[in-house]
C-alpha positions as CSV (number, residue, x, y, z in Angstrom):
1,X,0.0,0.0,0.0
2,X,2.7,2.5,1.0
3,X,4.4,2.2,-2.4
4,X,2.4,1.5,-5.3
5,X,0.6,4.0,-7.8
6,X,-1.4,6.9,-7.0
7,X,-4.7,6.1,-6.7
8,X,-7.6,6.8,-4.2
9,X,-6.8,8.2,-0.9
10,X,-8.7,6.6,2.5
11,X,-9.3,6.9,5.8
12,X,-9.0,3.9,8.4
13,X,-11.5,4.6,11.6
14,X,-11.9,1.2,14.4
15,X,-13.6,1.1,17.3
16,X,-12.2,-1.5,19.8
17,X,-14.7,-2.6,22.3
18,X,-15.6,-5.2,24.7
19,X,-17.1,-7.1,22.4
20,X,-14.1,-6.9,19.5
21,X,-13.6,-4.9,16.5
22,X,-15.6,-2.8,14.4
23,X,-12.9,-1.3,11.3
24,X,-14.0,0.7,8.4
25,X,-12.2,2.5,5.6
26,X,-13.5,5.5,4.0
27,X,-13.2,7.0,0.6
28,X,-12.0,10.3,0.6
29,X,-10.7,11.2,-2.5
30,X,-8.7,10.3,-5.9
31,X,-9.5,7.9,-8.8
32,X,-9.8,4.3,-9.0
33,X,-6.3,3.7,-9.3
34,X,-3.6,2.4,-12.3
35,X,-5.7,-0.1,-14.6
36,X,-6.0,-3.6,-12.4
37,X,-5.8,-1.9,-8.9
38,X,-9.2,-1.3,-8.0
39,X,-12.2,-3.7,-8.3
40,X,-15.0,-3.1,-11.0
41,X,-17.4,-2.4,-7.7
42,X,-14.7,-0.3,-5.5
43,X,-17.4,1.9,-3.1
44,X,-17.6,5.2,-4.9
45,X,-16.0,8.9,-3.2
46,X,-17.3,9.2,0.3
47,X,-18.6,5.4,0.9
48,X,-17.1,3.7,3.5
49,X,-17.0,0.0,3.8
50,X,-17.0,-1.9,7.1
51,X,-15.4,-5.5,9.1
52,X,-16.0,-7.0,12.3
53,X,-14.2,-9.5,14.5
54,X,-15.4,-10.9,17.2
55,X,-12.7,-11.3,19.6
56,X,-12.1,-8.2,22.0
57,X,-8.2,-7.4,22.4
58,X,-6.3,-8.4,25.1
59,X,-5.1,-6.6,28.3
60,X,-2.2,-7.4,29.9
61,X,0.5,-5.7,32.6
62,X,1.4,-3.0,30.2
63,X,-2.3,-2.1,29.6
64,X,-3.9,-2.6,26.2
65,X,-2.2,-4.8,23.7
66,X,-1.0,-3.3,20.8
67,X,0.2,-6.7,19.2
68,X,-3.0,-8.1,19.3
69,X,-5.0,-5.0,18.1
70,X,-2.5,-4.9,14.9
71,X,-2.9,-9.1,14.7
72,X,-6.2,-8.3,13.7
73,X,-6.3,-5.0,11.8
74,X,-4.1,-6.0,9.4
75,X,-6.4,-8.9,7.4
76,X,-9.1,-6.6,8.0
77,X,-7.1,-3.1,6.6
78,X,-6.2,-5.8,3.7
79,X,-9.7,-6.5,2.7
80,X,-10.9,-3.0,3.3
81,X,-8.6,-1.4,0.8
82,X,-9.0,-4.4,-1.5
83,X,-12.7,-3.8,-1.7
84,X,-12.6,0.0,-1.9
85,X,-9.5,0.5,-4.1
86,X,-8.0,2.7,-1.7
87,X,-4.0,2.8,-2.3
88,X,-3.4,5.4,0.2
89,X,-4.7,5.5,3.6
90,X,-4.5,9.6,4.5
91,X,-5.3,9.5,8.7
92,X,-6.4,6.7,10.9
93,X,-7.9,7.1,14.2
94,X,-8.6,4.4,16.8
95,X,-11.1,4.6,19.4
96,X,-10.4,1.6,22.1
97,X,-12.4,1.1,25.4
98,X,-10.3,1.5,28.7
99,X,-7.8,4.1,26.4
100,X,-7.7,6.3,29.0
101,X,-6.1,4.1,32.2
102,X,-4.9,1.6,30.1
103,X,-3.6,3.0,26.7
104,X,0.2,3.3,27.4
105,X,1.2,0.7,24.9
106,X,-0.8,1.8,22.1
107,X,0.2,5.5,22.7
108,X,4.0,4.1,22.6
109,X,3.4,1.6,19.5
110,X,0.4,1.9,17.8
111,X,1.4,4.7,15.7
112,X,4.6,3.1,14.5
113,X,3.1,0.0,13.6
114,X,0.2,2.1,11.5
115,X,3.0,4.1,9.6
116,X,5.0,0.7,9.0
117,X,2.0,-1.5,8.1
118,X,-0.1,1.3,6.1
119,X,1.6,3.6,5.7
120,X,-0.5,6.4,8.2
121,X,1.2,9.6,9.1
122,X,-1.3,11.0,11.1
123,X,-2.8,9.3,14.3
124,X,-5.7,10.2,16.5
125,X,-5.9,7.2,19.6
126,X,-8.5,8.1,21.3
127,X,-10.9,6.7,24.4
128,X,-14.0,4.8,23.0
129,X,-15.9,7.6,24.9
130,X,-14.5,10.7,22.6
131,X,-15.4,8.8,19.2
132,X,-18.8,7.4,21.3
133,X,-19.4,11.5,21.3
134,X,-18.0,12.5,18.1
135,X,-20.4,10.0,16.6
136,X,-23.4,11.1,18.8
137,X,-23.0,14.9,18.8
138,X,-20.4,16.1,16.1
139,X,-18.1,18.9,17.2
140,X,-20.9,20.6,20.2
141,X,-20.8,21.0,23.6
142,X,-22.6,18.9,26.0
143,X,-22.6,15.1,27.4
144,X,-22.7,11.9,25.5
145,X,-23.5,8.9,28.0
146,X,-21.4,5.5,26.0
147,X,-23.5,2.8,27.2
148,X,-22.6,-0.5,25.8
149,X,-20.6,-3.6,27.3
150,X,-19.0,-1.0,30.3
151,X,-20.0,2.9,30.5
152,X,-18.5,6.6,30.5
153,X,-19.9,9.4,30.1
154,X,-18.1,12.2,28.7
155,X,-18.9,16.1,28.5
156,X,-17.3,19.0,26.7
157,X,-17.4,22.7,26.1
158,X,-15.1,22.1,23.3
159,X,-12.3,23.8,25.4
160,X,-11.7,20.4,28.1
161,X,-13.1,17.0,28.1
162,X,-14.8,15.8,31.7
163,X,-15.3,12.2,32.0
164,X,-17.0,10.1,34.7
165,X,-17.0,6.2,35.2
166,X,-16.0,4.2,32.6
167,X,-13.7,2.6,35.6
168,X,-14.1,-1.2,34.0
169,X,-16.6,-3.9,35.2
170,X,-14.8,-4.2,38.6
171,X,-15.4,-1.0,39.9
172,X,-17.9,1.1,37.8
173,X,-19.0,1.1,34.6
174,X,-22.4,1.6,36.7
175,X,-25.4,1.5,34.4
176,X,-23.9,-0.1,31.4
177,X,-24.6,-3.8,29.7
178,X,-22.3,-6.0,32.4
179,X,-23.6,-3.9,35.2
180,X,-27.6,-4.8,34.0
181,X,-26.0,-8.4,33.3
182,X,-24.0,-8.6,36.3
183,X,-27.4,-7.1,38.2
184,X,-29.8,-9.1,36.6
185,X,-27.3,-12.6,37.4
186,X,-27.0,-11.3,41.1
187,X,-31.4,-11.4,41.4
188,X,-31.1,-15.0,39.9
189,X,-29.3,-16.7,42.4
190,X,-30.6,-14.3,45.2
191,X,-33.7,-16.3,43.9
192,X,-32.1,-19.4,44.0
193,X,-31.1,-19.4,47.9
194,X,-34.0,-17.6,48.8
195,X,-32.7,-14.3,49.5
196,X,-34.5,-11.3,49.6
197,X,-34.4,-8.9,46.2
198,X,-34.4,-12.3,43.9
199,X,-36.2,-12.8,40.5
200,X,-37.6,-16.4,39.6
201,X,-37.9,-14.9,35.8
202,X,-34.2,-13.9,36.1
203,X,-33.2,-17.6,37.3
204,X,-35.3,-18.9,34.9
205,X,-33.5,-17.1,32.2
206,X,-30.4,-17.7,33.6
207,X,-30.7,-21.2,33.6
208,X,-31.8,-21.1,30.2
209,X,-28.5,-19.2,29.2
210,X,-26.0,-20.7,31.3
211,X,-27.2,-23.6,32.4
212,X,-27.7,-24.3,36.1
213,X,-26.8,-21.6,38.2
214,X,-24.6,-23.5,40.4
215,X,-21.9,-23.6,37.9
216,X,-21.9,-20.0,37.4
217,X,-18.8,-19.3,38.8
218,X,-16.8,-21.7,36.6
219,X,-18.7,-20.0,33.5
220,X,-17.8,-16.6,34.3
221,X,-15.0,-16.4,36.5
222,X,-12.2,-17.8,34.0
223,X,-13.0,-15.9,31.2
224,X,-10.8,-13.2,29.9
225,X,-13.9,-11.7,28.6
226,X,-15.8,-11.5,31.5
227,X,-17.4,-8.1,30.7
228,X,-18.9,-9.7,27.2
229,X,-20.7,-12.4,29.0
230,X,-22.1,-11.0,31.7
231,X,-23.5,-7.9,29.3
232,X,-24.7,-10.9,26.9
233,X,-27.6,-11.3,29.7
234,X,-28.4,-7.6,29.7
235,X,-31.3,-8.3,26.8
236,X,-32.7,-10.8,29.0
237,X,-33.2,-8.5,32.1
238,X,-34.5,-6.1,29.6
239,X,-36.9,-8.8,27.9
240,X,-38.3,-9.7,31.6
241,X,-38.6,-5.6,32.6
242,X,-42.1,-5.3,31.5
243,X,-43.5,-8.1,33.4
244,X,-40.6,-8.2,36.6
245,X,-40.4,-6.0,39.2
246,X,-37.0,-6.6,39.7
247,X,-35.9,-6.6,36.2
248,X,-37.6,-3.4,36.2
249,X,-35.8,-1.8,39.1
250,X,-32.4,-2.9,37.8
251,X,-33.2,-0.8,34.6
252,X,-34.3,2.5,36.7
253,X,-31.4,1.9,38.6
254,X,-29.1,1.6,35.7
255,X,-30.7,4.9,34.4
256,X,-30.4,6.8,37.8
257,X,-26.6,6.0,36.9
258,X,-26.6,7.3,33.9
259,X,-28.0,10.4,34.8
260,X,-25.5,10.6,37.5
261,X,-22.7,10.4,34.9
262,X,-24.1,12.4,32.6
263,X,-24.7,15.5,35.2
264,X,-21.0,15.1,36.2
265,X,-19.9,15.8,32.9
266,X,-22.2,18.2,31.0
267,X,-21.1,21.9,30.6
268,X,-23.4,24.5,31.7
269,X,-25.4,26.9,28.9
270,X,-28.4,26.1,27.0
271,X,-26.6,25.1,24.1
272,X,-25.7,21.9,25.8
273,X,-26.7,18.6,24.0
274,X,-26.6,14.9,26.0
275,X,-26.9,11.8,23.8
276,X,-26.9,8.2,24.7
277,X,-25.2,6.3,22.4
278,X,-23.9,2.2,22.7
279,X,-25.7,-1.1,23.2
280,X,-27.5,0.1,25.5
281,X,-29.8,2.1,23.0
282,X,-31.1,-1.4,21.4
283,X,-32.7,-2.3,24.7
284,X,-35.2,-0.1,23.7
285,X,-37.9,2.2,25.5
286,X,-37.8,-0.1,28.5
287,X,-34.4,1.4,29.5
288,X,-34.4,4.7,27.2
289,X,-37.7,6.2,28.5
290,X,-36.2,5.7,32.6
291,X,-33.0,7.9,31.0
292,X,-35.2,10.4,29.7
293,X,-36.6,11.1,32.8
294,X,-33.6,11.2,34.8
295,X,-32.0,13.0,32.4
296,X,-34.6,16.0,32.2
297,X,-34.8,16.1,36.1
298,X,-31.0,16.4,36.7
299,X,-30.3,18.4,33.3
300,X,-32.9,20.8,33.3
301,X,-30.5,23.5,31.2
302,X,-29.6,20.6,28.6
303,X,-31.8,19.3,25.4
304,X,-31.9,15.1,25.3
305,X,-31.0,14.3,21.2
306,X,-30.8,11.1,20.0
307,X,-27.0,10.2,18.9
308,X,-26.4,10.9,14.8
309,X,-24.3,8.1,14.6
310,X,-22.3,5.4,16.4
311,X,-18.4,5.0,17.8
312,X,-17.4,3.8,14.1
313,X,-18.9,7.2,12.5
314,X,-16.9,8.9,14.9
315,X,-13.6,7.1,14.8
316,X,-14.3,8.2,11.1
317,X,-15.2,11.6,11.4
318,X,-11.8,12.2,13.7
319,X,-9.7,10.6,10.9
320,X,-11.3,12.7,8.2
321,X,-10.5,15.8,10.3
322,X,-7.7,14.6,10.8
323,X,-6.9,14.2,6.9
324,X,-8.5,17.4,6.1
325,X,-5.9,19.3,9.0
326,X,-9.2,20.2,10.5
327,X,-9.6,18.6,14.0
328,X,-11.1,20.9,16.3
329,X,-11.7,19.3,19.4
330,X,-9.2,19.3,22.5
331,X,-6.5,17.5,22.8
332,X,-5.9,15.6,25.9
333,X,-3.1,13.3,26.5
334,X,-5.5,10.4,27.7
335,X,-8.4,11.2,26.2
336,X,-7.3,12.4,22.5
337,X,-3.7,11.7,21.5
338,X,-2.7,12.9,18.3
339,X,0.5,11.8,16.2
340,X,1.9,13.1,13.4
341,X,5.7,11.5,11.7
342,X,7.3,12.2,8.6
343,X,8.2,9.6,6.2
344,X,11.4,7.3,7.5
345,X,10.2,8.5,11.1
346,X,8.2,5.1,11.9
């Protein structure tokens, strides 16, 4: 890529969840390229065409793991730029969940390996929750609540970033899928020993996902992608809300903390916007209409919108900025890290 003909120009634009990777590469200018190099059905100017894998990157003692990101970039960059005849990728930006506290590595490599792989000169790494915003709300103040495997809310007034949670499954993420999942797993097997505050719908559906509840423990406690499973059993807490009391309470709860993060975060002035974007939003009006309430009783000076787009559309968005020497949002070392290298510099 970094040294055939000229031909169409791209950006790259992932979003590195809990769940895996989403990667897209967009067309931003250019032809189709020398005779052979594109494909007869190469998206046209301005398309962008998408992958997902399935398997979330590691962590490890030096935080995020840059290796394993690239391990599976690569064959999805490859047939990205195969597919859109993109010879030249112009900016990449990466949004990965836990960037902020655990992003050391990819700060440190990631934008090496781009430049030697691809190509890339220019490099926005950001938190999930800053392309979660960017994709929600554009470049405006106000609050975007990232609700999807974990949670953050983030707030600007396009002079400094606030955040609030988004401290991983362990010890926040209060409100978000793993917390209802978590939540929702804790009422089954309160149920099961007879505890107060148990659901028999929740053990019933528990059972029916993970078999008897007994062997919980050895289902979730293992797994390096604990986070994933227990949000994988948010939908079902959701599915039992309208009939469940419980169910239902864990819902209002979880929207009482979104609130919560939200108010910590969004600027003052009645030109605020708050969004909630994520997984989250799929659950539907069962959990969306308890974070509308919250929201206009804590946020009375701020307008609820829904999100114009998604983490991916904002990953994008940065990296066309980004290509277009037009990035106008603050720049914050664990937040939104921006690099820039000459050629022979990687």
């Amino acid at each position: 890529m970094t040294g055939g003909p000229p031909g169409r120009s791209g950006v790259l634009a992932v979003d590195s969840g809990g769940s895996g990777l989403r990667v897209a590469v967009r067309v931003v200018t250019g032809e189709a390229g020398a005779p052979g190099t594109a494909p007869r059905d190469a998206v046209p100017q301005g398309a962008t065409a998408e992958e997902v894998t399935k398997e979330p990157v590691r962590t490890g003692p030096r935080g995020i793991d840059p290796g394993h990101l690239m391990e599976q970039l690569v064959p999805a960059v490859r047939s990205l730029t195969a597919r859109t005849g993109v010879s030249r990728l112009a900016a990449a930006a990466v949004g990965a969940a836990g960037f902020g506290t655990l992003g050391d590595a990819l700060r440190a490599e990631l934008p090496g390996a781009l430049a030697r792989e691809f190509g890339v000169r220019r490099v926005a790494l950001a938190a999930d929750a800053v392309t979660a915003y960017v994709g929600a709300l554009g470049v405006r103040p106000g609050a975007v609540v990232a609700a999807g495997t974990g949670l953050i809310a983030l707030g600007t007034d396009l002079s400094r970033w606030r955040r609030a949670d988004g401290w991983g499954h362990l010890l926040g993420d209060c409100g978000g899928g793993a917390w209802i999942g978590r939540s929702g797993l804790e009422a089954a097997v309160r149920a099961h020993d007879g505890r107060p505050g148990g659901s028999a719908a929740l053990l019933a559906c528990a059972q029916e996902e993970f078999g008897p509840v007994t062997g919980l423990p050895g289902v979730l406690y293992p797994r390096a992608d604990r986070p994933a499973v227990l949000a994988s059993f948010a939908p079902r807490v959701a599915d039992c809300a309208a009939a469940d009391p419980v169910a239902a309470e864990i819902l209002r709860a979880a929207a009482r903390h979104m609130a919560d993060s939200a108010a910590a975060v969004c600027p003052a002035g009645e030109e605020a916007r708050v969004a909630l974007t994520g997984g989250g939003v799929r659950m539907g009006e069962v959990l969306l209409a308890p974070v509308r309430e919250e929201l206009a009783r804590r946020l009375t000076h701020a307008r609820t919108v829904p999100a114009e787009g998604d983490p991916l559309h904002g990953a994008t968005a940065l990296a066309t900025a980004l290509a277009g020497n037009s990035l106008a949002l603050p720049l914050d070392a664990s937040l939104l890290h921006v690099v820039t290298s000459a050629p022979g510099e990687a």
